[in-house]
Structures are given as C-alpha cells and as structure tokens.
ROGU-674035 format. One line per 3 residues: number of its first residue (from 1); their letters; for each residue x, y, z of C-alpha. Coordinates in steps of 0.2 Angstrom, whole numbers, plus 5000, padded with zeros to 4 digits. Example, Ala and Ser with C-alpha at 12.3 -4.5 7.8 and 13.67 -1.06 7.14 Angstrom:
1) AS) 5062 4978 5039 | 5068 4995 5036
This chain:
1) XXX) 4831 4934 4915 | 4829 4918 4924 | 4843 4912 4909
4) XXX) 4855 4925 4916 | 4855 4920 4932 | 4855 4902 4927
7) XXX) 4872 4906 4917 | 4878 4917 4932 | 4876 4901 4945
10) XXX) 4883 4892 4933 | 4899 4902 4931 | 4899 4903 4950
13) XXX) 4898 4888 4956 | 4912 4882 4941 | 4923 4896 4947
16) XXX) 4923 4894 4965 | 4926 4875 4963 | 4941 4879 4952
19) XXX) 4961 4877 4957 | 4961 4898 4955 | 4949 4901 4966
22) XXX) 4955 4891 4979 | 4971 4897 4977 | 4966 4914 4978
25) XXX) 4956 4910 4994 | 4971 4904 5002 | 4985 4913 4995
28) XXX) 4985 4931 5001 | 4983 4924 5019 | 4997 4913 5019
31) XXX) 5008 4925 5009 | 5004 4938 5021 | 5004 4924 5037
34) XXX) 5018 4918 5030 | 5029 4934 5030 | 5024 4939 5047
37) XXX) 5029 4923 5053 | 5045 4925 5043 | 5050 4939 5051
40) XXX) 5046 4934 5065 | 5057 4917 5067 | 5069 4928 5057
43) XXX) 5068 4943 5071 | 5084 4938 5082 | 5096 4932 5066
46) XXX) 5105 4948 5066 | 5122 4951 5062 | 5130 4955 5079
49) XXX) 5147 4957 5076 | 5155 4973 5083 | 5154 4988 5071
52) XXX) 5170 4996 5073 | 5175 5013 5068 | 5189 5022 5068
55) XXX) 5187 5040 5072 | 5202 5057 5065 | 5197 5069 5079
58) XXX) 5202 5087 5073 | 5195 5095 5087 | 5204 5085 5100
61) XXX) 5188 5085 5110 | 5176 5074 5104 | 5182 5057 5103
64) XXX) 5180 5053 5119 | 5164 5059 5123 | 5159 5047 5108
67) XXX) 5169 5034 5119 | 5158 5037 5133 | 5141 5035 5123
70) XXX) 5147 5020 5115 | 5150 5010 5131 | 5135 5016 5138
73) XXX) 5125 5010 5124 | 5132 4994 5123 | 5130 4992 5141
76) XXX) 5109 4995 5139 | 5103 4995 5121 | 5110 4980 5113
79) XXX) 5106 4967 5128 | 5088 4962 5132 | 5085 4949 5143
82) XXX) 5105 4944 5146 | 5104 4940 5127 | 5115 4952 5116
85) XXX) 5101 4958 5102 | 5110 4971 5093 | 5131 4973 5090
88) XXX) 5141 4985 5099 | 5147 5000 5092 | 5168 5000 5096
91) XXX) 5175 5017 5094 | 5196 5020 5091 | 5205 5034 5088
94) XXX) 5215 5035 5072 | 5228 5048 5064 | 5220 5056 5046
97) XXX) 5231 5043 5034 | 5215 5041 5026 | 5224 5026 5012
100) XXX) 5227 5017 5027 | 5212 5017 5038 | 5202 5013 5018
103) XXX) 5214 4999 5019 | 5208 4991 5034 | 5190 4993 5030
106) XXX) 5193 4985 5013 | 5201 4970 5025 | 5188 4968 5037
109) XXX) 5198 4976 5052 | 5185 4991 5051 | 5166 4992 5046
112) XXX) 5171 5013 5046 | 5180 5027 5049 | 5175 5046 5053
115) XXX) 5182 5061 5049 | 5178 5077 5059 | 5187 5093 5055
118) XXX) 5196 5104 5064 | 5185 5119 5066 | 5167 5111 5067
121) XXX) 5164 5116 5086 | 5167 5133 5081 | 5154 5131 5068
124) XXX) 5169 5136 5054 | 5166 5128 5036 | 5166 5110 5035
127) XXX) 5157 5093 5038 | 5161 5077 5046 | 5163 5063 5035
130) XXX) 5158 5043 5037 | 5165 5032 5026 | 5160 5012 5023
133) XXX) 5158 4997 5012 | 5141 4995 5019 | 5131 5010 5015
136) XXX) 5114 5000 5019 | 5119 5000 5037 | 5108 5014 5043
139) XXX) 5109 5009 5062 | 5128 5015 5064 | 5129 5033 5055
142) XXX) 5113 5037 5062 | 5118 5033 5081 | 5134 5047 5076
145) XXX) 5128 5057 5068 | 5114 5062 5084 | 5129 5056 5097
148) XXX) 5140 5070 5086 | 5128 5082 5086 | 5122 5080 5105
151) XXX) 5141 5082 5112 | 5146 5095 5099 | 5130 5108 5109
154) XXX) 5137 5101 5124 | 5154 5108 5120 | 5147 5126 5116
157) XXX) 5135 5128 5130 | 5150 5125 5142 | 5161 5136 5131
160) XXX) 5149 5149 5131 | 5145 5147 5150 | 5128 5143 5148
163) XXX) 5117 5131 5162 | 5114 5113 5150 | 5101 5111 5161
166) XXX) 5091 5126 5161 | 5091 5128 5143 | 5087 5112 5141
169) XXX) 5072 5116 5154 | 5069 5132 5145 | 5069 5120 5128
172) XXX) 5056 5108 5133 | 5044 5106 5121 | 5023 5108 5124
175) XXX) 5013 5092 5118 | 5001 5092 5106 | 4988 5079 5103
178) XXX) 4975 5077 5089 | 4956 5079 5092 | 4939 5079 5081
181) XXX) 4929 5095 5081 | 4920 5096 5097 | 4901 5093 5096
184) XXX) 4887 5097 5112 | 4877 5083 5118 | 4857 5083 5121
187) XXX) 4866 5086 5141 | 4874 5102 5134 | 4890 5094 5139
190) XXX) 4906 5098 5126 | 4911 5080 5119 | 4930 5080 5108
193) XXX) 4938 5063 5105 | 4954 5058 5102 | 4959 5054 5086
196) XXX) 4967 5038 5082 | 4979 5042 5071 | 4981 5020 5066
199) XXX) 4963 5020 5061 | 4963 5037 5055 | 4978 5031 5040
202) XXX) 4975 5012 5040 | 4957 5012 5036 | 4956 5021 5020
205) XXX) 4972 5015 5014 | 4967 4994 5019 | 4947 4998 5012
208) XXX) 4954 5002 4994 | 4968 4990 4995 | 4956 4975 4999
211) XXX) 4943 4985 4986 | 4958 4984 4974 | 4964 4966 4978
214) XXX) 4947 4958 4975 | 4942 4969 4960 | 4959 4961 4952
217) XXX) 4958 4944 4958 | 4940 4941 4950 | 4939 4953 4936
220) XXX) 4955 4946 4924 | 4948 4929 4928 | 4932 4934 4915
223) XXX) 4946 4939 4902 | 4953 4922 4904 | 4936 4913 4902
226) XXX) 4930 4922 4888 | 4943 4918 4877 | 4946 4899 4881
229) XXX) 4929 4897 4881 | 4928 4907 4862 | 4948 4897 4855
232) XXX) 4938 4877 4860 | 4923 4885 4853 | 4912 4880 4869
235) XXX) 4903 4899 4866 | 4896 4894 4847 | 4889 4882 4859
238) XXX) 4880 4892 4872 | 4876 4905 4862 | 4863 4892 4854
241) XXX) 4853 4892 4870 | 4856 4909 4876 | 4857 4927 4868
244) XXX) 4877 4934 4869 | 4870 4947 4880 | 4862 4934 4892
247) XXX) 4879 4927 4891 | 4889 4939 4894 | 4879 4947 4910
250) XXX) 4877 4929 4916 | 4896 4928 4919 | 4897 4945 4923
253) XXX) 4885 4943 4939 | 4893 4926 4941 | 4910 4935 4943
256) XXX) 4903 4948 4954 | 4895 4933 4966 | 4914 4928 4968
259) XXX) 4920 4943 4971 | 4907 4946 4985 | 4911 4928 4993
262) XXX) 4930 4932 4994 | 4923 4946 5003 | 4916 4937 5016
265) XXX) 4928 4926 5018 | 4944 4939 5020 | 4932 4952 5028
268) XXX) 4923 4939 5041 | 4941 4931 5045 | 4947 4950 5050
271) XXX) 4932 4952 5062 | 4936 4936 5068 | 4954 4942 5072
274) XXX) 4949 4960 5077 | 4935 4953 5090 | 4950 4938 5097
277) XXX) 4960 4955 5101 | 4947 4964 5106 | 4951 4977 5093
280) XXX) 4934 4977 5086 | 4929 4994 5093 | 4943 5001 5077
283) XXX) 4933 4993 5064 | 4923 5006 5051 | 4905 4998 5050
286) XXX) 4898 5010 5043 | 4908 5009 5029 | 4905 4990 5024
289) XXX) 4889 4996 5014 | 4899 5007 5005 | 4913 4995 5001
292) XXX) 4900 4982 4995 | 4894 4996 4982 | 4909 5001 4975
295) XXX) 4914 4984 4975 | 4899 4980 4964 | 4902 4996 4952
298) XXX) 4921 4992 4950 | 4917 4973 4944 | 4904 4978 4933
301) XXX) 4915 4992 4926 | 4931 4981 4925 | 4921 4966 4921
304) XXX) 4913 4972 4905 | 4931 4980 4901 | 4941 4962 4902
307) XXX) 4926 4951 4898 | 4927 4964 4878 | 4942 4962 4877
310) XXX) 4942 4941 4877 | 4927 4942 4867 | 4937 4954 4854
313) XXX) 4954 4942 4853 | 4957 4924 4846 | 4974 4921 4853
316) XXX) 4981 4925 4872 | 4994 4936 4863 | 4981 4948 4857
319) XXX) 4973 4948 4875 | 4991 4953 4882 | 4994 4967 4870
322) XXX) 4974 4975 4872 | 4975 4975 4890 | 4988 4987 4891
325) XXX) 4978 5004 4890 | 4964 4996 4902 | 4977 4989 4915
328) XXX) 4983 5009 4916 | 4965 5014 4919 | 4964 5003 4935
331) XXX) 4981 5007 4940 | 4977 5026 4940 | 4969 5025 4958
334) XXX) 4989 5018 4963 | 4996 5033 4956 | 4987 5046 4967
337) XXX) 4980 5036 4982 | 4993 5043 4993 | 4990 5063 4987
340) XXX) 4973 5058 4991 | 4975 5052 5006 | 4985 5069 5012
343) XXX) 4974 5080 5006 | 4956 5072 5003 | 4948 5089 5001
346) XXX) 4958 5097 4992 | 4952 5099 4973 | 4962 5088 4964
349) XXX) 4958 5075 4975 | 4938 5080 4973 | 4943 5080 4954
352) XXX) 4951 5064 4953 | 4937 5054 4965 | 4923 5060 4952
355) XXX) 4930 5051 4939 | 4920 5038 4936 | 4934 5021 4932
358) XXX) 4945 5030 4949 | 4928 5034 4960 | 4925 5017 4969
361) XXX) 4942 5016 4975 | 4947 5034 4979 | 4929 5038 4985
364) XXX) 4930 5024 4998 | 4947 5030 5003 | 4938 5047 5006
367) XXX) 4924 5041 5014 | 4935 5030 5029 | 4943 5046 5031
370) XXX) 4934 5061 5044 | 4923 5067 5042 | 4922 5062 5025
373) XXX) 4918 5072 5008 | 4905 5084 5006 | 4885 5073 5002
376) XXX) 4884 5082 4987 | 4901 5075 4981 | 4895 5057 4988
379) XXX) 4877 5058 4976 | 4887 5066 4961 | 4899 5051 4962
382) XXX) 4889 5036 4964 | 4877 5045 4947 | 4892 5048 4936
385) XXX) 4899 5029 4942 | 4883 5020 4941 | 4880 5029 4924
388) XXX) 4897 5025 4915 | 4894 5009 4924 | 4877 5006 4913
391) XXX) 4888 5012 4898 | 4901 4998 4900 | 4888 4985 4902
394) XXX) 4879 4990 4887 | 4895 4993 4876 | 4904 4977 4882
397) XXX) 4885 4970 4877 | 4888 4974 4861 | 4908 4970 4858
400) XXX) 4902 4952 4867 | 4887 4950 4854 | 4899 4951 4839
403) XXX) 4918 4945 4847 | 4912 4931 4852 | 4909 4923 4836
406) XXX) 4922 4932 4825 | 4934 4920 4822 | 4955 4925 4814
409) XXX) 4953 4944 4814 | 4966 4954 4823 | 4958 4965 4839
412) XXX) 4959 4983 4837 | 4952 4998 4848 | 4945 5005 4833
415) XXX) 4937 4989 4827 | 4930 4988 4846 | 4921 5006 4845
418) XXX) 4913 5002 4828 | 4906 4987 4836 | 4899 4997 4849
421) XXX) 4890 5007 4837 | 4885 4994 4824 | 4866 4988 4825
C-alpha cells in the first residue's frame, strides 16, 4: 500500500505543478470574472437610436392613445440619471400601402410598421401585425403588443359603460408567497419559514454543476496521462517497480487529491465572497459532506473509465473515438437535470438518481433541494454507487494490468470486456 500512495503523491504533486493545472485553477474565475465584468463596462453601449414605427390604424382609435404611451415612456423609462439609457420608441401614422412603408424599412427610414385591422376592438376575426428587419429586437413588439392590449380593454370598458376603476379594483389579485411546512417548537410555538426561492433553484443547480465541472476537469487528465506515459514507454518503466494495479490506483487517488484541492480553492473562495456580502446565511453546509462523497464516487467511477481507456489505446486517435460512448454516460446527468429539478420526487427522477454513473450528480441535486428524497432512497443510492464504483475500480484494474503494456493493437469494447475477464 505504502507504493500507492507513493505513486498517488507522486502523480499529485506533478499534476498540480503542471501548466493544466494552473490553468484550470485560474481559468473558470477569470472566464466567469471576466464576462461579468464584460457586461458590465458593456452595460450602457446600447443602441439608442429612436425606434420608429409606422402605425395603419383600421380602427381609427388606437393610434393615438399608442401616441400618448409612447411620450410618456420616453419621458420616464429610457432616462436614468439625465442620461438617456434606452431609445425612444416614435410612433406615426401611416395609410395601408404596405410596398411603400416595407420600402422605408428596407431604407432605414423605419425600424417598423403595424398593422391593426379594422374590426379587432369589436373582437371580429383578425390580428394585428408587426413587421421588421430586426426580428431579434424583443424590446419594441413587446412594449405594443401590452400598450395594444391595455388600450384596446380600455376602449371596450367605456364602450360597454363599465367603471375602469372598479373593475380594475374588483380585478385586483391576492398574493401568494411560498412557505416550508410548519413544524412546533419545544415552546409549542407554530414556526413556518419563507422559502427562498434563489437558494431553493441555485443551490441544487450550482452543487452539480461545480460537482460536474471538477469531475471533468481532473478525470480526462488520467486519459491523457495514461496514454503519453504508455506511447514514450515511461509505464514498461514503472511497472518494473510497482504492480499495474498499484499503478493504476496510485494515479487514480492522485487524481482524486486534485480534484479535492480544486475544491478548496473554488469552494473557499465562494465563502470568501459569500461572507464579504454577508450572504453566508444562504450557503447549504450541510450539504459540503455530501458533495465531497459524490465527488469522491464520481472520480473513482470516471477515473477508472478514462484511465482504461488510455491504457487500452496506442495512439490519441483511438482515445478520441473510444470516448464517445463514455462521454454520453457522463453527459446523461445534462440531459435530465432540469426534469429533475421540477419534479425531484417524481419516479422518473427517483429512477434516474439510482443509477449508479448519474447518482452523484442527480442525488446531490436532490439533496440541496427541500426536504430532500426519502432516507431509504439516500442509503439505496450511495450502496448501488459505492458498489459499481468497487466494480470499475476492479475492472479498470484489470484493462490497466494488460493495456498498459500491449503495444499496436487496435482498442475495441469487446477486446476491453475479455480483459476484464481474463486471469
């Protein structure tokens, strides 16, 4: 044993004072640091030319209440400060030559025009139309489509002789906040908490993300140094003093000591933040131990996967084209995180969080989220996982003990399995 850990501080301490590892340190922060700050100096470069639209009224009586909300927006919500921050919508009336109004938005003249039928106050059949060269613009179709709307009930409340402001008294709608289930004290008082709904979405969904992101930032890296170290023949080397298997593990637990380390580092400088803020009070604790567990299970599992399939391949070519199938097994977890996360009870999400390659991402996920699954799904998980988990580490044992010294034969899954089974 003491050569495993021997060849795992070895691995460890190569690793962490590679380029890679400094790069992956520093990478995600500043990318991440980076775009915040991007968007930030890039928050006020906005185009602020004035949208202009040009408006065929078939009813005869909208256009000028549209009019009327446009100067009153542009009066309040595109200025902050004295600063313009957002252009102003003009609107125009126009007659219904459509070639020529598609004319003048082809020139520049126009950023739109609207069409609004004759008979849509009177709720006869037909639909207002908005036509433009920039379809992306959300900002402007959405402001008249609402403005539309909001003058269009106007119209038929006073039509119909109704009170606006009674209905709109009557119409008032009741609130309704979120709560956990109330529980009694040891005073026999009724305790109910609000529930946050940020902490509530953000931490299941940045627990597996960061679970994910450091599963994939240290387990590929074994893939890589498997096989460079098998193509310059450095592993006939070692294998001279150690056994494969001692090998193998020894870089396995090395990769698993980085992982951990990147932990640290990303998790302590979140704290750091979290605690400058004073946002600490937000951060799941009790949820570290668990993270820290699956972590360990995912690198193990993922580690033994990558670290076979360098073993098994001479060439980088053969790598690329065996880690298709195992790239689609840790990529299941992003195909369903989101079902999960909206329904974490239900049985398909149970189902899916039980299966052992998916558990340590999509049973973290369920954990951060209240109250949590059920204890018997939490014991039945971490036994199926910690089980395939001695699997993989014993198969990926076996693939190493041969790969690693088979030279100029093509990788195969089937060639793979017979390893696993040969004595």
């Amino acid at each position: 044993m003491s050569k495993v850990w021997r060849v795992a501080k070895t691995e460890y301490l190569n690793l962490v004072r590679s380029k890679a590892f400094l790069v992956s340190v520093f990478l995600m922060p500043f990318f991440s640091g980076g775009a915040i700050a991007v968007q930030t100096l890039l928050g006020d470069r906005v185009d602020l030319r004035d949208r202009r639209v040009a408006v065929v009224d078939g009813t005869g009586a909208l256009l000028q209440g549209l009019e009327r909300a446009a100067d009153e927006r542009n009066a309040g919500e595109t200025m902050e400060r004295g600063a313009q921050v957002r252009p102003r919508f003009v609107i125009e009336g126009a007659s219904g030559d459509e070639m020529a109004l598609s004319a003048r938005v082809r020139s520049g003249e126009l950023f739109a025009y609207l069409l609004v039928p004759q008979g849509v106050i009177r709720r006869e059949p037909g639909e207002v139309t908005y036509h433009t060269q920039s379809p992306t613009y959300e900002d402007l179709p959405r402001w008249l489509r609402n403005t539309i709307n909001g003058e269009v009930r106007r119209i038929r409340f006073e039509q119909s002789g109704l009170d606006r402001r009674l209905v709109d008294e009557l119409s008032e709608p009741v609130p309704l906040r979120q709560y956990g289930i109330a529980e009694v004290t040891a005073t026999g008082e009724v305790k109910k908490e609000r529930l946050n709904e940020l902490q509530t979405f953000l931490a299941p969904m940045g627990a597996m993300f960061l679970l994910f992101m450091l599963v994939m930032m240290a387990a590929p890296m074994l893939l890589n140094t498997v096989l460079e170290e098998k193509i310059q023949r450095i592993s006939e080397i070692l294998v001279s003093s150690v056994s494969p298997f001692e090998l193998f593990l020894g870089k396995l637990l090395g990769n698993v000591f980085v992982s951990w380390t990147l932990f640290l580092i990303y998790v302590g400088g979140g704290l750091f933040v979290a605690a400058h803020y004073g946002a600490l009070h937000v951060v799941p604790f009790a949820l570290l131990g668990w993270f820290l567990f699956f972590q360990l299970l995912a690198l193990l599992i993922f580690g033994s996967i990558f670290s076979a399939i360098g073993a098994s391949c001479s060439e980088m070519r053969d790598a690329q084209s065996m880690m298709t199938p195992a790239m689609l097994i840790v990529m299941m977890p992003m195909f369903v995180w989101f079902v999960v996360l909206k329904s974490p009870n239900s049985p398909f999400a149970v189902a899916v969080s039980l299966f052992p390659p998916a558990t340590p991402f999509l049973m973290l996920m369920r954990l951060a989220i209240p109250p949590g699954p059920a204890a018997w799904e939490v014991a039945v998980s971490v036994v199926l996982t910690a089980g395939f988990t001695l699997f993989c580490v014993w198969a990926a044992g076996k693939i190493f003990r041969i790969g690693v010294l088979a030279q100029g034969q093509a990788p195969s899954y089937r060639r793979l399995v017979q390893w696993i089974f040969s004595r």
